[in-house]
N, CA and C of each residue as an Amber inpcrd file, in Angstrom:
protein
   351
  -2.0910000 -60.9850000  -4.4980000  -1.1480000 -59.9430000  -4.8340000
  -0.0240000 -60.5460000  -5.6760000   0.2770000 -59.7360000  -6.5290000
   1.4650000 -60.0380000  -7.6390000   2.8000000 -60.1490000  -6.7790000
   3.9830000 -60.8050000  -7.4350000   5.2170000 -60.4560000  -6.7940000
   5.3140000 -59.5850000  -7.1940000   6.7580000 -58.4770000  -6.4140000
   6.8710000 -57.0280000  -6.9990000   8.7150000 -57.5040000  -6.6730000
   9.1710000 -56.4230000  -7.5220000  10.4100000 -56.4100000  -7.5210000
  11.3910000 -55.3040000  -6.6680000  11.5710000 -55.8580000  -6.1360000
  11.7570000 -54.7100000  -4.4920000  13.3790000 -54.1550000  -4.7110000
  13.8370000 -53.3260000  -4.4400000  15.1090000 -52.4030000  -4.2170000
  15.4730000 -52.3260000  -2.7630000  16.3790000 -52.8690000  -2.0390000
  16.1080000 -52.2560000  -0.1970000  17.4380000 -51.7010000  -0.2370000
  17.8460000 -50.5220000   0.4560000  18.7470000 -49.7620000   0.9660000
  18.9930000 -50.3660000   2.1360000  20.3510000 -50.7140000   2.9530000
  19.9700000 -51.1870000   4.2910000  19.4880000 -52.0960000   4.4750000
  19.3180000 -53.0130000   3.4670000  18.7210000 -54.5930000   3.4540000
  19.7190000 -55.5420000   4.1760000  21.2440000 -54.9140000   4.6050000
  21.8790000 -55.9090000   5.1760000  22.1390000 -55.9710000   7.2290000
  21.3750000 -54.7930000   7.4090000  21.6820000 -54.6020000   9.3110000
  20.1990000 -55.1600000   9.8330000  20.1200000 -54.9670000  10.8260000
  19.0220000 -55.5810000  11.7790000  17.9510000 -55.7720000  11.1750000
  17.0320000 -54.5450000  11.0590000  15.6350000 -54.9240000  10.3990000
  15.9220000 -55.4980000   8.9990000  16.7600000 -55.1910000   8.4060000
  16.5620000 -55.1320000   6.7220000  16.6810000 -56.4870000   6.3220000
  18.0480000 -57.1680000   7.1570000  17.7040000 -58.6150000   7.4310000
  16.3910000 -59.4050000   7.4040000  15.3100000 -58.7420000   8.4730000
  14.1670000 -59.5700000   8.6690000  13.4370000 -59.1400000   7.5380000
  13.8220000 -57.7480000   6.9270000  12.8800000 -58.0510000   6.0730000
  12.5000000 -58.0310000   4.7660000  13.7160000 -58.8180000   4.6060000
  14.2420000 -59.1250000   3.3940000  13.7400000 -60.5970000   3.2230000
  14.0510000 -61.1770000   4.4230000  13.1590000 -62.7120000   4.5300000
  11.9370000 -62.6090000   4.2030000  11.4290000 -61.6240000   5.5560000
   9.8160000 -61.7410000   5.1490000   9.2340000 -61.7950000   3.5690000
  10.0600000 -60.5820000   2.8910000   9.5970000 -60.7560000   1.5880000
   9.5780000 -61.5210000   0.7270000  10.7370000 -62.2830000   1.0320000
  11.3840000 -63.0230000   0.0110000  10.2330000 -64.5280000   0.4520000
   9.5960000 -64.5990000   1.5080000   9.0840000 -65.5230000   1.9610000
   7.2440000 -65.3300000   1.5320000   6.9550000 -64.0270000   0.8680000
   6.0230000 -63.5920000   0.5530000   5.9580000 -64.1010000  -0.8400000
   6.7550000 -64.1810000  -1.5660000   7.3450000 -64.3120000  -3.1360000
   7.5590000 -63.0080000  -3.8080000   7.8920000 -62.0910000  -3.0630000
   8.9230000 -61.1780000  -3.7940000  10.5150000 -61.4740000  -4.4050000
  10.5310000 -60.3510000  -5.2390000  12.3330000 -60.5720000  -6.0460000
  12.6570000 -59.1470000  -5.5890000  14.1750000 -60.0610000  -4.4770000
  14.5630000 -59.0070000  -3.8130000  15.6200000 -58.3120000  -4.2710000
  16.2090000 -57.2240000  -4.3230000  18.0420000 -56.7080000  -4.2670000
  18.1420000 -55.8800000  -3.3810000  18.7100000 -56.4510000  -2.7380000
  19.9370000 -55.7670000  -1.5250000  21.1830000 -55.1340000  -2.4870000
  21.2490000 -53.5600000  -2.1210000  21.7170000 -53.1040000  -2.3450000
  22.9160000 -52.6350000  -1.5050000  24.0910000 -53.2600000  -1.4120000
  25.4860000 -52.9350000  -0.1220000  26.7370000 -52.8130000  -1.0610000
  27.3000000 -52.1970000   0.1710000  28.5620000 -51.5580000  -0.1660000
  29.3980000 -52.7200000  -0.2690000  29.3270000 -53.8090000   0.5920000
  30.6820000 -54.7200000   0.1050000  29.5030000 -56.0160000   0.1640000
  29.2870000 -56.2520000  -1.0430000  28.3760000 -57.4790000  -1.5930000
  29.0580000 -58.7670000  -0.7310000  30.4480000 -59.2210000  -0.7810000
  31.4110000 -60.3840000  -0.3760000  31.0860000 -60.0020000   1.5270000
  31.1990000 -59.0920000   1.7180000  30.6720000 -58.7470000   3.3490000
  29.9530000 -60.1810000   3.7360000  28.4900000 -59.8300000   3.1430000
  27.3740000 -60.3020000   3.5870000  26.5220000 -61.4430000   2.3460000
  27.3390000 -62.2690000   1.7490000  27.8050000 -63.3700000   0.8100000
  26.3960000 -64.3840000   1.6720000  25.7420000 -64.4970000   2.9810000
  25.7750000 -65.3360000   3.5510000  24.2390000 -65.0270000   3.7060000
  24.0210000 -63.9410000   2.7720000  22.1140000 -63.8790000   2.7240000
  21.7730000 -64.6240000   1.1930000  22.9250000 -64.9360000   0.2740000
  22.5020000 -65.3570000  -0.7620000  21.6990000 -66.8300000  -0.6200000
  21.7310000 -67.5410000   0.6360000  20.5560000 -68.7790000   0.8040000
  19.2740000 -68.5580000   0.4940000  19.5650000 -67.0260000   0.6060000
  17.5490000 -66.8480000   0.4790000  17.5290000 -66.5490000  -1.3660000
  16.4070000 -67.7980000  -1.6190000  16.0130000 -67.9330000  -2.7820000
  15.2680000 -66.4690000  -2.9920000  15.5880000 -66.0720000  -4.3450000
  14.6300000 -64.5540000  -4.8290000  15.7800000 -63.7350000  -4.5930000
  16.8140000 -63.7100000  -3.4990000  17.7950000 -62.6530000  -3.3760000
  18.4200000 -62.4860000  -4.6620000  18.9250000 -61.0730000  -4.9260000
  20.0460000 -60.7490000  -6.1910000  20.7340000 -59.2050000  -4.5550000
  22.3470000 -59.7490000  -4.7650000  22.8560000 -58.6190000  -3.5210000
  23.8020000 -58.4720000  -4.5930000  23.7940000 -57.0110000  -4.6280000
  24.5750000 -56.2410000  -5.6240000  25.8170000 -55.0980000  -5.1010000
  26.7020000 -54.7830000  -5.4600000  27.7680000 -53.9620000  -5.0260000
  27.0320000 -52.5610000  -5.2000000  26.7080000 -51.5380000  -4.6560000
  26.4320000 -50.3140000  -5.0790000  26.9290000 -48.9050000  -3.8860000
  27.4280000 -47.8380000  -4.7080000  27.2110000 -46.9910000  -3.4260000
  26.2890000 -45.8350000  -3.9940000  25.4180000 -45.7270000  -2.4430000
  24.3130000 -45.4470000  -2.3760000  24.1150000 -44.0970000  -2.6850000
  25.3520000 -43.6450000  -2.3820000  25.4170000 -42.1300000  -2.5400000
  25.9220000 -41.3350000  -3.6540000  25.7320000 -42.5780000  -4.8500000
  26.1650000 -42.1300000  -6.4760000  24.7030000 -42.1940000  -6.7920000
  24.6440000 -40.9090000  -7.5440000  22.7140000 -41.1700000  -8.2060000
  22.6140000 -42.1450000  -9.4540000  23.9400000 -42.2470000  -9.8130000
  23.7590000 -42.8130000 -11.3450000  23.5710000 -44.1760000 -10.8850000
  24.1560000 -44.9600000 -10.0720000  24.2770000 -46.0460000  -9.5530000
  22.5360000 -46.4650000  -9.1290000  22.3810000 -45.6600000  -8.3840000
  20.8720000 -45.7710000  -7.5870000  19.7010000 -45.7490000  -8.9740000
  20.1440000 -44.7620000  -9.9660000  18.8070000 -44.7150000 -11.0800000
  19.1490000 -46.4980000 -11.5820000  20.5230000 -46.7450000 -12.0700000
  20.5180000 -47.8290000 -12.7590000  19.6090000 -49.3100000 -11.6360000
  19.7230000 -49.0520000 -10.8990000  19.7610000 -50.3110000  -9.8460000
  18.0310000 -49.8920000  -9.1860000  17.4120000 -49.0860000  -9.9170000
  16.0730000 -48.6130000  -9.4840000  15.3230000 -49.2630000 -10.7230000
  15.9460000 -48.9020000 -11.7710000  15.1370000 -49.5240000 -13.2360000
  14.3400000 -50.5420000 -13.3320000  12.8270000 -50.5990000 -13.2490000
  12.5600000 -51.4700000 -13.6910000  11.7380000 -52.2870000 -11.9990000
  12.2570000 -51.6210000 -10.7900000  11.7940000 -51.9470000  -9.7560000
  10.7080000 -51.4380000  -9.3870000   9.4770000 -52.2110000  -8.7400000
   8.1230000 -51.8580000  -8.4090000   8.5620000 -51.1310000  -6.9340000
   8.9260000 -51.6580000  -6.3090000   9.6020000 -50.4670000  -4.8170000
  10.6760000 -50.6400000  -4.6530000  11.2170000 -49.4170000  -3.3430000
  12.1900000 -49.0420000  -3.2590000  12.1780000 -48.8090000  -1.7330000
  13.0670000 -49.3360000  -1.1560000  12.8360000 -49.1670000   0.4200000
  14.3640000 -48.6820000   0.7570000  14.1460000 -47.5590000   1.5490000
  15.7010000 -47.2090000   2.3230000  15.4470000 -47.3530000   4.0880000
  16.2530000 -48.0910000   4.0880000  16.1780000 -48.4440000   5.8100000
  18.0660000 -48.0070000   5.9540000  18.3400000 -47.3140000   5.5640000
  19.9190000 -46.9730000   6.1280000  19.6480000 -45.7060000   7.3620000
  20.2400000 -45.6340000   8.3120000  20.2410000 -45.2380000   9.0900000
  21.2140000 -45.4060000   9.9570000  21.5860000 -44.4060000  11.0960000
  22.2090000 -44.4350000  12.0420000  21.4860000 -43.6420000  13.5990000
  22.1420000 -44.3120000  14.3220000  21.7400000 -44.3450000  15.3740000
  22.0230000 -43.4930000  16.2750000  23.0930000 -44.2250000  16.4710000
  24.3370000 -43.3910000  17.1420000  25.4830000 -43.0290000  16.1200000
  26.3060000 -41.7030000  16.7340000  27.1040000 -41.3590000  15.9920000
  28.4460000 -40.7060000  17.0860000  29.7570000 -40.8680000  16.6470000
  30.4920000 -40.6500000  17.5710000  31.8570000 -39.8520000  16.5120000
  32.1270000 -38.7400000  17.2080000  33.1890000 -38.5540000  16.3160000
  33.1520000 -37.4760000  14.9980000  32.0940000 -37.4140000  14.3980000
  31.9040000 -36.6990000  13.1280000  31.0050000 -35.8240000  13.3220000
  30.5560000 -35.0420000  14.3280000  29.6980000 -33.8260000  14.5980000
  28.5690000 -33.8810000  13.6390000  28.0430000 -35.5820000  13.6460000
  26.7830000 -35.0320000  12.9640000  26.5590000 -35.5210000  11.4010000
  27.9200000 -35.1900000  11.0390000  27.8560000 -35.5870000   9.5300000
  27.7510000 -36.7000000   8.9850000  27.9340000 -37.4740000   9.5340000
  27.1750000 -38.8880000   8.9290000  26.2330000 -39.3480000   9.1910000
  25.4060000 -38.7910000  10.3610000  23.8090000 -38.9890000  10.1110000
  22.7470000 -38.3970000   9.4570000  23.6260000 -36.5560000   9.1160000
  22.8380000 -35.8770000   8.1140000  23.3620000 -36.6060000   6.8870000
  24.1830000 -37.3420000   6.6720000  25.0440000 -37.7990000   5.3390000
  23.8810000 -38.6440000   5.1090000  23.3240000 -39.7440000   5.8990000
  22.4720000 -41.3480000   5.8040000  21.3800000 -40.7510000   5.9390000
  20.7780000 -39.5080000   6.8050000  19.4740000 -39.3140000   6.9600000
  19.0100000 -37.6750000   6.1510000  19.8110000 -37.4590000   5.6320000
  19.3590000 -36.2650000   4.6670000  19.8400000 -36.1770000   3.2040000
  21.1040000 -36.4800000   3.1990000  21.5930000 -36.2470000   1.5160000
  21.1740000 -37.4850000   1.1070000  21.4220000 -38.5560000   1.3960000
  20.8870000 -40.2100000   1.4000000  19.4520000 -39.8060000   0.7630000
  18.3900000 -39.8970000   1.3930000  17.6720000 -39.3980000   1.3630000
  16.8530000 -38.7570000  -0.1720000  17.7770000 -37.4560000  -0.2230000
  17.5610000 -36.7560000  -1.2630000  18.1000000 -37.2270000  -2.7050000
  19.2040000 -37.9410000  -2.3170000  19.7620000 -39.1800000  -3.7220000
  18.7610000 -39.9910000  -3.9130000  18.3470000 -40.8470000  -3.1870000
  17.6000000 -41.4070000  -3.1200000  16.0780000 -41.4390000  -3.9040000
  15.6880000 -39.9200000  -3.4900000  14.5320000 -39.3410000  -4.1510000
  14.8200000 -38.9080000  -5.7800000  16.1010000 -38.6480000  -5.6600000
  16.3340000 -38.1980000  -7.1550000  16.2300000 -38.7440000  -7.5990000
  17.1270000 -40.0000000  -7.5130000  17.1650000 -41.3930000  -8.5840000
  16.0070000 -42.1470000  -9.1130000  14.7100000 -42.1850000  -7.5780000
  13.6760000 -42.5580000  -8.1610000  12.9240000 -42.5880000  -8.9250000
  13.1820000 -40.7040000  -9.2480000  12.6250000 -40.1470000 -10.1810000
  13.1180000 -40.2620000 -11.1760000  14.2790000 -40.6460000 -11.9560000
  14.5390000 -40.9310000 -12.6300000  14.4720000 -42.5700000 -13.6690000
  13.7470000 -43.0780000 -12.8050000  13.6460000 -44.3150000 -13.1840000
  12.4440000 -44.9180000 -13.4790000  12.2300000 -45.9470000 -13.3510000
  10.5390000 -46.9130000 -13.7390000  10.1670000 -47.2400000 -12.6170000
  10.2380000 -47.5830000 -11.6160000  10.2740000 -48.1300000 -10.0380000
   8.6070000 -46.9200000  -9.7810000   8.0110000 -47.5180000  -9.6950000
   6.6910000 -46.9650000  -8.6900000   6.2950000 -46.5900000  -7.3110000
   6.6850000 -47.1920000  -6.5890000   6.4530000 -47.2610000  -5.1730000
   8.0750000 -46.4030000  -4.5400000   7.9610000 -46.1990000  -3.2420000
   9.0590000 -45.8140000  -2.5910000   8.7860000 -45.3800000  -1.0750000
   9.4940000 -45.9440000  -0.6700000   9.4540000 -46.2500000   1.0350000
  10.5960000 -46.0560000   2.1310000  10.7200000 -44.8680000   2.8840000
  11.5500000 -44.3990000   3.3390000  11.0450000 -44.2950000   4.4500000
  12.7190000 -44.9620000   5.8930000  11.8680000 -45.4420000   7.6250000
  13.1410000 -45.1190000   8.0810000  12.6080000 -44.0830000   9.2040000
  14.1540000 -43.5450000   9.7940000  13.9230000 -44.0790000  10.9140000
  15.3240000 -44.9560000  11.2980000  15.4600000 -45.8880000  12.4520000
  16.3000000 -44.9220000  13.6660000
């Protein structure tokens, strides 16, 4: 199998962590896509990583940062939610989502892979 050039949403919490390794340990070229790149400064050891500043919930952002990528994985999610009646898990697990889908379509990226945690 070829390397592919992967996009992950959520590449920086629990799973996205592992499996961002895994890939990167496969010989994929990864980008982690997060909100505060300097956050999480401390995944750049892994050779193949590119971690980029983006928010997820701008489409223009998501088409540019899709270009050119063979997949696209969104692992953002929430779990629990306290406080906001809701709206930030329909925010991560529905409009997310639907940005998400838009942008794809707008771009070169082939594949696309969406896992609600």
């Amino acid at each position: 199998m070829r390397p592919l050039s992967i996009a992950i949403l959520g590449g920086t919490g629990f799973l996205g962590t592992r499996l961002v390794a895994r890939l990167i340990k496969d010989g994929h070229r990864v980008t982690v896509l997060s909100r505060d790149r300097e956050q999480h400064k401390h995944l750049l050891v892994l050779p193949g990583l590119t971690l980029e500043n983006c928010d997820v919930y701008v489409e223009a952002q998501l088409s540019e940062r899709f270009r050119g990528k063979d997949v696209v994985i969104n692992l953002v999610g929430i779990l629990n939610e306290r406080g906001f009646g809701g709206g930030g898990f329909r925010r991560a697990h529905t409009e997310l989502t639907q940005g998400v889908l838009q942008a794809h379509a707008r771009r070169a990226s082939r594949g696309f892979c969406k896992y609600l945690l």
